[in-house]
C-alpha positions in Angstrom: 60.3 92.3 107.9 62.3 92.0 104.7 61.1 96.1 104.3 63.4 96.5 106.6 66.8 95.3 105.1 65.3 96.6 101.2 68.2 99.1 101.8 71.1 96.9 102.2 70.7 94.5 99.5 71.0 96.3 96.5 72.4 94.6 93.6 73.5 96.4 90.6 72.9 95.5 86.7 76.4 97.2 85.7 78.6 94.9 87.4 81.6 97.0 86.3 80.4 99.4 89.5 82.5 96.6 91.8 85.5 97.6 90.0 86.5 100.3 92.5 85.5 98.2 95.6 87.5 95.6 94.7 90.7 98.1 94.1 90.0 99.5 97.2 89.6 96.1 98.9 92.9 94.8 97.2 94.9 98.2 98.4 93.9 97.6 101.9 94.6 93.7 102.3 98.5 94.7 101.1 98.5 97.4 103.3 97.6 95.3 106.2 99.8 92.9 105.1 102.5 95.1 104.8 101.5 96.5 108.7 101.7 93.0 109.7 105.2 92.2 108.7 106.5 95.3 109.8 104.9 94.4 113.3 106.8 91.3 113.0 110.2 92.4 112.2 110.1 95.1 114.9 108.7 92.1 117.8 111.3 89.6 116.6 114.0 92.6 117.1 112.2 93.9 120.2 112.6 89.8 121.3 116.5 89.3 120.7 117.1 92.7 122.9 114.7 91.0 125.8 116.7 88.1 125.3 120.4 89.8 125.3 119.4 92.0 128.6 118.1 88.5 130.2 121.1 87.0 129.4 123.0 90.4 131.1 120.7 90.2 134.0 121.6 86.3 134.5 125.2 86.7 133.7 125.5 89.7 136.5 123.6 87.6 138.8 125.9 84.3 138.7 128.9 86.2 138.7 127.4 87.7 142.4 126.8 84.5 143.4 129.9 82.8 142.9 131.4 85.6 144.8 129.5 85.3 147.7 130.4 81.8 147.9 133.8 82.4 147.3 133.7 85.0 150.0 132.2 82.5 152.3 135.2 80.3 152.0 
């Protein structure tokens, strides 16, 4: 059994060989970072418009309402 994962553990004597891993790991954590914060600005934008048509929507519909009952009258 443990000839069968030989292949993934290798371990080298030059340790300076994780030096471009590491870079490479380091460049793509700030670039998901950076992914993530864009994703947030853009939702939290994408949230006050919801929130401003909602507000529309609600304003439009009491404004109908109070004339109906005014009409009613």
């Amino acid at each position: 059994m443990s000839i069968l994962y030989a292949g993934f553990l290798y371990f080298p004597e030059d340790k300076s060989s994780y030096i471009p891993a590491a870079m490479e790991f380091l460049a793509i954590m700030i670039l998901c970072l950076l992914v993530f914060m864009l994703v947030k600005r853009v939702s939290k934008k994408e949230e006050l418009k919801a929130k401003a048509l909602e507000e529309y929507v609600l304003s439009k519909q009491h404004d109908t309402v109070h004339k109906t009952d005014s009409l009613r009258k």
